[in-house]
Residue, then its C-alpha position, 0 to 999 in steps of 0.5 A: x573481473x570474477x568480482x563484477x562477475x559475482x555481483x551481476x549474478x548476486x543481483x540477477x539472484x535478487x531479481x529472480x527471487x523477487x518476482x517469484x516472491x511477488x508472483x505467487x498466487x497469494x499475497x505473502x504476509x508479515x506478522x506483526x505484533x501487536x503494540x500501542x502507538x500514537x496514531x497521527x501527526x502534529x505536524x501535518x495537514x489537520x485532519x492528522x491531528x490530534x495524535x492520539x493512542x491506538x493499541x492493537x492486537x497481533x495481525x498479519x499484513x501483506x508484505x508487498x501490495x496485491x500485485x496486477x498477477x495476484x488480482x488477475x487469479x482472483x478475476x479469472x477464478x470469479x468471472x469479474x472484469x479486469x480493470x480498465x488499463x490505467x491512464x493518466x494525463x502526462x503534464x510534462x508532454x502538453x497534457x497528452x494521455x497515456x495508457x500503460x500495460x498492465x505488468x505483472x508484478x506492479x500493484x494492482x491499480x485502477x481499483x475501486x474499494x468496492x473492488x478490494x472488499x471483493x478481492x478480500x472475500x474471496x481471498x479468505x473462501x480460498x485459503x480459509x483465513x480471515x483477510x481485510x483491508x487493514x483499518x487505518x490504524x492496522x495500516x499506520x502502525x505497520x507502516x511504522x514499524x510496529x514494536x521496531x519503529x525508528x519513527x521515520x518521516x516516511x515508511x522504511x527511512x526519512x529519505x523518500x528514495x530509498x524507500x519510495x516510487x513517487x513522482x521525482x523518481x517515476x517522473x509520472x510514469x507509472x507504478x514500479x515492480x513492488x518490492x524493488x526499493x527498501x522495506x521498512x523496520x517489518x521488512x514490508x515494502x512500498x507502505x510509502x509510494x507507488x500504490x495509494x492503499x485503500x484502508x476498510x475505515x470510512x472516513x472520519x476526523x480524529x478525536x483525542x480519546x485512547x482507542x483500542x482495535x478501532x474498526x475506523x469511522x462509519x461513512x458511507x460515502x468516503x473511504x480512507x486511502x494512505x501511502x501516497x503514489x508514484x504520482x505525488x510529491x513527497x509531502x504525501x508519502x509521508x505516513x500519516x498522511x490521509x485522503x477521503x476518496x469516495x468509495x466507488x472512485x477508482x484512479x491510477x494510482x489507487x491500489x490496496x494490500x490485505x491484512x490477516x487478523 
């Protein structure tokens, strides 16, 4: 009995100081060191391919996804619009719309990159420090690992469950409090499932050439979105994985974190 009494408390402790974790008015970061990986796959869809060798410098990532609390600050401090409540068609109950309420500690969603750019700028007048989206590569490279990766499939593990809020375990309904499932080699959270991320980059295909700190392409018109959603199969949790939204598209799943350089 003292046994089941001590575990139920152990897991009201992590609870507790998860949502503390999570609620804080910035986003808490990870430091990741620099290193030279191969960017992409050749195994995936094609714009993954070529793989091709990226080496960065130092950053920090954000080791949760900004949260519906954190971006809420940034609305309330500037006088910007929240989003609208997400929704979503639920094919599973004959094409019914359903609208969520917004939770604190699940990833901001329904945002547009537009939207994030903002959030980053006011981050960095705030606190001083230089924040962006990550570019594709920053984004890729923590969602390895980094210099700790065990080249998972996905971000954290090669089994999606443990790591992941996709659509067999939300069964489409909506994003999950981040930071509840397994972190990855960085001890970041949720880089596969629950919020796609947007990423500074335009969108562009791959080339072979060696790269260095690339600030990712030029286009105008679509940015690069990564991770895969609450929403999707497996297939695009993976971490390679791309998508092309257009820039001031925004969705139920689309959501972003923050990198420090």
């Amino acid at each position: 009995m003292k046994q089941i009494y001590l575990s139920v408390i152990v897991s009201i402790l992590f609870i507790v100081s998860v949502s503390l974790a999570q609620d804080t008015n910035y986003p808490e970061m990870i430091d990741v060191k620099g290193g030279t990986f191969s960017m992409g796959s050749e195994d995936g869809y094609d714009d993954e391919k070529p793989v091709h060798e990226v080496s960065l410098s130092d950053y920090s990532i954000g080791k949760y996804e900004v949260t519906v609390f954190q971006y809420r600050k940034f609305c309330d401090a500037t006088g910007k619009k929240f989003p609208a409540k997400p929704t979503s068609h639920w094919y599973v109950e004959h094409d019914q719309t359903e609208e969520w309420e917004w939770k604190e500690d699940n990833p901001i969603v329904n945002v547009t990159w537009y939207d994030a750019q903002e959030y980053c700028k006011w981050l960095s007048k705030e606190t001083g420090a230089n924040y962006s989206l990550p570019t594709e590569a920053q984004w890729e490279y923590a969602a390895k690992g980094g210099e700790n990766s065990n080249s998972f499939k996905y971000s954290g593990s090669n089994k999606l469950n443990e790591v992941a809020w996709y659509d067999e375990t939300t069964f489409e309904r909506g994003t999950r409090p981040v930071g509840g499932l397994k972190a990855n080699e960085l001890g970041i959270y949720d880089m596969s499932g629950n919020a796609m991320e947007w990423c500074f980059d335009g969108y562009e295909k791959y080339t072979k050439k060696k790269q260095k700190n690339p600030a990712g392409g030029a286009s105008p018109t679509y940015k690069t979105i990564r991770g895969g959603s609450w929403f999707y199969i497996d297939e695009f949790c993976k971490i390679t994985q791309r998508d092309s939204p257009k820039i001031n598209k925004t969705k139920f799943d689309y959501g972003f974190r923050v990198v420090k350089n």
